[in-house]
C-alpha positions as CSV (number, residue, x, y, z in Angstrom):
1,X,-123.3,100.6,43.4
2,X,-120.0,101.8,43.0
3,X,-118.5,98.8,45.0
4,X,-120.1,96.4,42.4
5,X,-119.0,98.0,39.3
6,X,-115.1,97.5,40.4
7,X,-116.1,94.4,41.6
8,X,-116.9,93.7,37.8
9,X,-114.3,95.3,36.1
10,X,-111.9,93.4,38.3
11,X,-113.4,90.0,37.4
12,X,-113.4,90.9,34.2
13,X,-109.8,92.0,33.7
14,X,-109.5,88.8,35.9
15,X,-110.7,86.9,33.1
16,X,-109.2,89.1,30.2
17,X,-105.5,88.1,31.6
18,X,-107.1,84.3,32.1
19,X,-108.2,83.9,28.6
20,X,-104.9,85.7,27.4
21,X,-102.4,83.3,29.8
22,X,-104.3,80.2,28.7
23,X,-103.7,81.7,24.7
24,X,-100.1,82.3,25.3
25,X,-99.4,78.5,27.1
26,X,-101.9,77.0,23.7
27,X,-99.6,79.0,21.4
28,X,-96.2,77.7,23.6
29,X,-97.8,74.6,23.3
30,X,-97.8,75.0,19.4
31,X,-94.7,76.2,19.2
32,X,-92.8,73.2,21.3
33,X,-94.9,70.6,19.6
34,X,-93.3,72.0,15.9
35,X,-90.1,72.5,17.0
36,X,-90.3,68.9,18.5
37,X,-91.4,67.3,15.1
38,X,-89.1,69.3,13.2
39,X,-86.1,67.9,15.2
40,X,-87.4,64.4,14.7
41,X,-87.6,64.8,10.8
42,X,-84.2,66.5,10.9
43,X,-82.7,63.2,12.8
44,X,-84.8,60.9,10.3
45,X,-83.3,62.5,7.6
46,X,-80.0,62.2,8.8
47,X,-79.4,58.6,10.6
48,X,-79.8,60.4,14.3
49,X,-81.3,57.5,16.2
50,X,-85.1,59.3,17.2
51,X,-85.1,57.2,20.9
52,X,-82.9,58.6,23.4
53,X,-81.0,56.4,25.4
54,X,-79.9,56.6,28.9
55,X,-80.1,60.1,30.1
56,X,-78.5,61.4,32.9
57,X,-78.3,65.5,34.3
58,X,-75.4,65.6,36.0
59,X,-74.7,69.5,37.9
60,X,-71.2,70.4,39.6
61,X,-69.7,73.8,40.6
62,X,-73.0,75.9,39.0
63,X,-73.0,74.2,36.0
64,X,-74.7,71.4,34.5
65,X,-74.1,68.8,31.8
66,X,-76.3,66.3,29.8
67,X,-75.0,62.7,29.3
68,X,-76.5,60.5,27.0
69,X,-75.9,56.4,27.3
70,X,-75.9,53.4,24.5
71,X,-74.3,50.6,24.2
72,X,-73.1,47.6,26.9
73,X,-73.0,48.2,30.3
74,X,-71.4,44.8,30.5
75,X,-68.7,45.6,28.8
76,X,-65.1,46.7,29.8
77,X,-64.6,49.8,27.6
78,X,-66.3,53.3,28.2
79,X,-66.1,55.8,25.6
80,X,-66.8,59.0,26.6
81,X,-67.7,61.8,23.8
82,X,-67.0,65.8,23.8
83,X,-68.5,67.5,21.3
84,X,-67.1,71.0,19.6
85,X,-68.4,74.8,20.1
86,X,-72.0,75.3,19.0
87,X,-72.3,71.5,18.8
88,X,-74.1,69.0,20.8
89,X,-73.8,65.2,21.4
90,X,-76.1,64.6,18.4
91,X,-74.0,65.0,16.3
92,X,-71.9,61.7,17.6
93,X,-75.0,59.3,16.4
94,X,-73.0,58.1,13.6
95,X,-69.8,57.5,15.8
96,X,-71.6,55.8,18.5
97,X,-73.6,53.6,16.8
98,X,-70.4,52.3,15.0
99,X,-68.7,52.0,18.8
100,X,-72.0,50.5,20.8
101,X,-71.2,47.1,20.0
102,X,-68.3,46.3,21.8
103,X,-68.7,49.4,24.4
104,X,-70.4,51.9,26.8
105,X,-70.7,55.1,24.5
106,X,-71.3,58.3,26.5
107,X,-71.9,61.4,24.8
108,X,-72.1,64.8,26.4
109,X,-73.8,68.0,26.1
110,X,-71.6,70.6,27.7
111,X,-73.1,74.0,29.6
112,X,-75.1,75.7,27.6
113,X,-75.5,72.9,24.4
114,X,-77.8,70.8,23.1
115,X,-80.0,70.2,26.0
116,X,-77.6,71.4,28.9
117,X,-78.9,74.5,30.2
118,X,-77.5,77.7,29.8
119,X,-75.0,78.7,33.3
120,X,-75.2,81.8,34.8
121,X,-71.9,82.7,33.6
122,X,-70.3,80.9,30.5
123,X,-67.4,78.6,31.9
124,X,-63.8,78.9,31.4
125,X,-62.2,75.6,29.3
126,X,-60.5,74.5,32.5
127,X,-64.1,74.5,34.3
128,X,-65.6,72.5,31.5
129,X,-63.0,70.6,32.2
130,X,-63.4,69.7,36.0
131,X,-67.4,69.6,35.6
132,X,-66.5,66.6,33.0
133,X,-64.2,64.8,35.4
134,X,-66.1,65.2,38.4
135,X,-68.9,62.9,36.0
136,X,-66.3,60.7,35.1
137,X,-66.1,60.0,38.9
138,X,-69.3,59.9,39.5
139,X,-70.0,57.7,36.7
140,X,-68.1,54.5,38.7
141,X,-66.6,53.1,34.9
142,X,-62.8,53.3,35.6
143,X,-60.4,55.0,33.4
144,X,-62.2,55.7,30.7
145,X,-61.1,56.4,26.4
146,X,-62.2,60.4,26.1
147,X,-62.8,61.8,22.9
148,X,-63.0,65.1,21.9
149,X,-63.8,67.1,18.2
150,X,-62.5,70.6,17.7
151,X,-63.1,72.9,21.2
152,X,-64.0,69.3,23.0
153,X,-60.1,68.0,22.4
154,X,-59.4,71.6,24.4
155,X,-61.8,70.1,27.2
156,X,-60.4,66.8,27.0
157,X,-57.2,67.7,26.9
158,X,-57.3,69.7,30.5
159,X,-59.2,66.2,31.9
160,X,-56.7,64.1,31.2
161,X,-54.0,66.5,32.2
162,X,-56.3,68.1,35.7
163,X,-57.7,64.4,36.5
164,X,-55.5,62.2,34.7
165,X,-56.4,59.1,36.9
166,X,-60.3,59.2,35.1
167,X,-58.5,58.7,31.7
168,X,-57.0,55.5,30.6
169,X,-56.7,56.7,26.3
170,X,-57.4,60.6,24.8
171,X,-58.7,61.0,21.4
172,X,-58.4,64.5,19.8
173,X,-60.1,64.7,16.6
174,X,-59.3,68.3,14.6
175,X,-57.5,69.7,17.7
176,X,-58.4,73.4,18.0
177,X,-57.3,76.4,18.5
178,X,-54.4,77.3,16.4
179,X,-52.2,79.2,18.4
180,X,-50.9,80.7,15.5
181,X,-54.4,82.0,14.6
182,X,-55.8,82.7,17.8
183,X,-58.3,85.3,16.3
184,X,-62.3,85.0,16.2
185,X,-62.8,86.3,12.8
186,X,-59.5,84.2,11.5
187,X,-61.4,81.0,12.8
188,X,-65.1,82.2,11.8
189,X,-63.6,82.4,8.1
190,X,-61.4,79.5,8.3
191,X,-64.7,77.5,9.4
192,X,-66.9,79.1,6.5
193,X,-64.6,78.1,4.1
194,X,-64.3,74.4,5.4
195,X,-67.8,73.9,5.1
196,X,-68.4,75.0,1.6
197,X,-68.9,71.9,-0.4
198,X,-69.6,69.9,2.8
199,X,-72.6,67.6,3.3
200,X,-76.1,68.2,3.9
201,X,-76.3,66.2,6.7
202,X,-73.2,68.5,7.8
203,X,-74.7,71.5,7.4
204,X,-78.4,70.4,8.8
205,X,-77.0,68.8,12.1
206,X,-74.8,71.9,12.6
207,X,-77.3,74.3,11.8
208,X,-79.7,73.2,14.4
209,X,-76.9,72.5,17.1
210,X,-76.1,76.1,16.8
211,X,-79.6,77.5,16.9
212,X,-79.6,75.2,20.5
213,X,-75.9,76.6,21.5
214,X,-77.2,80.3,20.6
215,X,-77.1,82.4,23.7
216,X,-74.1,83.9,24.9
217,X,-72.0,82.0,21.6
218,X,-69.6,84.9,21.8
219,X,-68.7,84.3,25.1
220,X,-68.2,80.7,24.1
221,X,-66.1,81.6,21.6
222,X,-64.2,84.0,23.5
223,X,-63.4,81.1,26.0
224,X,-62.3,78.8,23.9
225,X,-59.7,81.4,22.2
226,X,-58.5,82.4,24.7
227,X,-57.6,78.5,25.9
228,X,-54.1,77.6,25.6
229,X,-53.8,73.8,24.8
230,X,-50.5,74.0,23.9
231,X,-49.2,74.4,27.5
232,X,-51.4,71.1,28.3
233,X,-50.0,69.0,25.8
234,X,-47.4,67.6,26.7
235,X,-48.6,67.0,30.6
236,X,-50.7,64.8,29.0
237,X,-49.7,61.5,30.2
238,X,-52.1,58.7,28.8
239,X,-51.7,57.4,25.1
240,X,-53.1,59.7,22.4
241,X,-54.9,59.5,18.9
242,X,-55.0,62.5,17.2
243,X,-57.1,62.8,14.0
244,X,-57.2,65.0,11.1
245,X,-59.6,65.8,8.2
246,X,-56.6,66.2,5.6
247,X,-59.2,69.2,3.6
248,X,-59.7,70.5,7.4
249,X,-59.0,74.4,6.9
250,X,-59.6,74.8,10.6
251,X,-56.7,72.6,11.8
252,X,-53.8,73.4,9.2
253,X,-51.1,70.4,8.7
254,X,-48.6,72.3,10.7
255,X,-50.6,73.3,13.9
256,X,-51.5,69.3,13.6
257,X,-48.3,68.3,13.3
258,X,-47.1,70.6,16.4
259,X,-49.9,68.8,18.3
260,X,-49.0,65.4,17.8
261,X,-45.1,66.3,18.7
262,X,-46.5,68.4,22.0
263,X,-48.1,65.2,23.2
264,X,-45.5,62.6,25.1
265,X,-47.3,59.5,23.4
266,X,-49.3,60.3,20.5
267,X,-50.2,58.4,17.1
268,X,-51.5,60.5,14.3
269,X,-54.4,59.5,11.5
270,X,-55.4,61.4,8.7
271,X,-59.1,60.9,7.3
272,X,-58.5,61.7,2.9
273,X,-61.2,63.6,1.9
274,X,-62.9,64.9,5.1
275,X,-63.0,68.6,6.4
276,X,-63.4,69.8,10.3
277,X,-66.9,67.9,10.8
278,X,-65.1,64.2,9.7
279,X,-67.3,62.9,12.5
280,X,-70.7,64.3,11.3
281,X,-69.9,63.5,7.7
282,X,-69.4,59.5,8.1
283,X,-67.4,58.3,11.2
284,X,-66.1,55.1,9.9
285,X,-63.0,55.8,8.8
286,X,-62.4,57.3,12.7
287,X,-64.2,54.2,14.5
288,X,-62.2,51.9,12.3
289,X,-58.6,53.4,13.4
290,X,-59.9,54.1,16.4
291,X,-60.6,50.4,16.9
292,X,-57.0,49.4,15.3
293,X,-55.0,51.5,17.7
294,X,-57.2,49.9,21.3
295,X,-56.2,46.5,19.7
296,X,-52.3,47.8,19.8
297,X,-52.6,47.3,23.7
């Protein structure tokens, strides 16, 4: 008698912890299904294209990477896109829709971004930097034009210097860090104040990116901080555009203007009337210099 009373209790805590997994993977289900529609009114709203294009997952040294394809495969350029901290490669719709045309656009969502997953340790600038040109070998296109936005032109900037022969043309738009301002809560304030006024579409694309790029942000921070791109400028050997916001409180004039003399070959563009997110905001005054300056060749 005994025997079949545990036998009962058992199948019914059996079914207790059934009912109860099943109630926790309906709710998940919930959960995903409004987070999903949420993101797809939040790219209606603000021109992100709502198909994804060619996605690859693409894992090197522990960490892993998310690249996003659009545009001709049959054409001669690559364009290769490296978003900033707490970003993701949404927030290069605008500039790669503008580019698709007459290129391969590539954008990227580094370790522990967008839809990258999180490493098990949060990678230096200079690893970023090899797990992005190990990709660029893999993906087969040649020498390709990188562009980075704020902590990406510190990524960038260490490809084209620790792999230059995957980089035929760097693009640093709203170089970061300031070396004369190397301090968290210098740049946390200096960002605040850059994006009062700003867009909506600004501060709804960055908001969500940052919810994504939540875990371990400090860390992130940290590692770009303590990054030194000034010791990698002028190493860099292929021919640079560097790009400027001219209200862009996170990139002063001066640090700018130290960046663009750093850099053996570098032609500077300033966008009037754009802060530190001039991509986010409207790219077309950066897709149309950009444009001029490849037709200088």
């Amino acid at each position: 008698m005994e025997s079949k009373d545990r036998a009962g209790e058992t199948a019914a805590a059996a079914a207790v912890e059934d009912a109860t997994s099943q109630a926790a993977a309906a709710v998940d289900d919930a959960v995903d299904a409004a987070v999903d529609a949420v993101d797809r009114a939040l790219d209606e709203a603000t021109g992100v294209p709502t198909d994804d294009g060619e996605i690859e997952e693409f894992t090197h040294d522990g960490s892993t990477l998310i690249a996003e394809a659009r545009g001709d495969h049959a054409a001669s350029t690559t364009i290769v896109l490296v978003h900033g901290i707490g970003m993701g490669r949404k927030v290069f719709a605008d500039l790669s829709q503008r580019l698709e045309p007459d290129a391969l656009v590539v954008s990227v969502d580094l370790p522990g971004y967008g839809d990258a997953p999180e490493p098990p340790r949060t990678p230096a600038i200079e690893r970023m930097a090899d797990l992005v040109g190990a990709y660029l070998r893999r993906l087969g296109r040649g020498p390709v034009i990188l562009l980075g936005h704020s902590m990406g032109t510190q990524v960038v900037t260490e490809v084209a210097v620790r792999h230059p022969t995957t980089v035929g043309r760097l693009v640093l738009v709203a170089p970061t860090v300031d070396r004369h301002d190397r301090r968290a809560l210098v740049q946390i304030w200096r960002l605040a104040r850059d994006l009062f006024g700003e867009s909506g579409k600004v501060l709804l694309l960055g908001a969500r990116e940052y919810l994504h790029a939540g875990p371990n942000l400090r860390r992130k921070m940290h590692a770009m901080l303590v990054h030194r791109p000034e010791d990698a400028y002028p190493r860099v050997a292929a021919p640079t555009l560097a790009i400027r916001g001219d209200l862009d409180l996170v990139v002063p004039q001066p640090w700018f203007d130290e960046v663009v003399a750093a850099i053996p070959d570098a032609t500077p563009f300033v966008v009037e009337g754009h802060h530190h997110e001039t991509l986010i905001r409207t790219a077309k005054p950066a897709a149309d210099e950009l444009r001029r300056w490849l037709a200088e060749d």
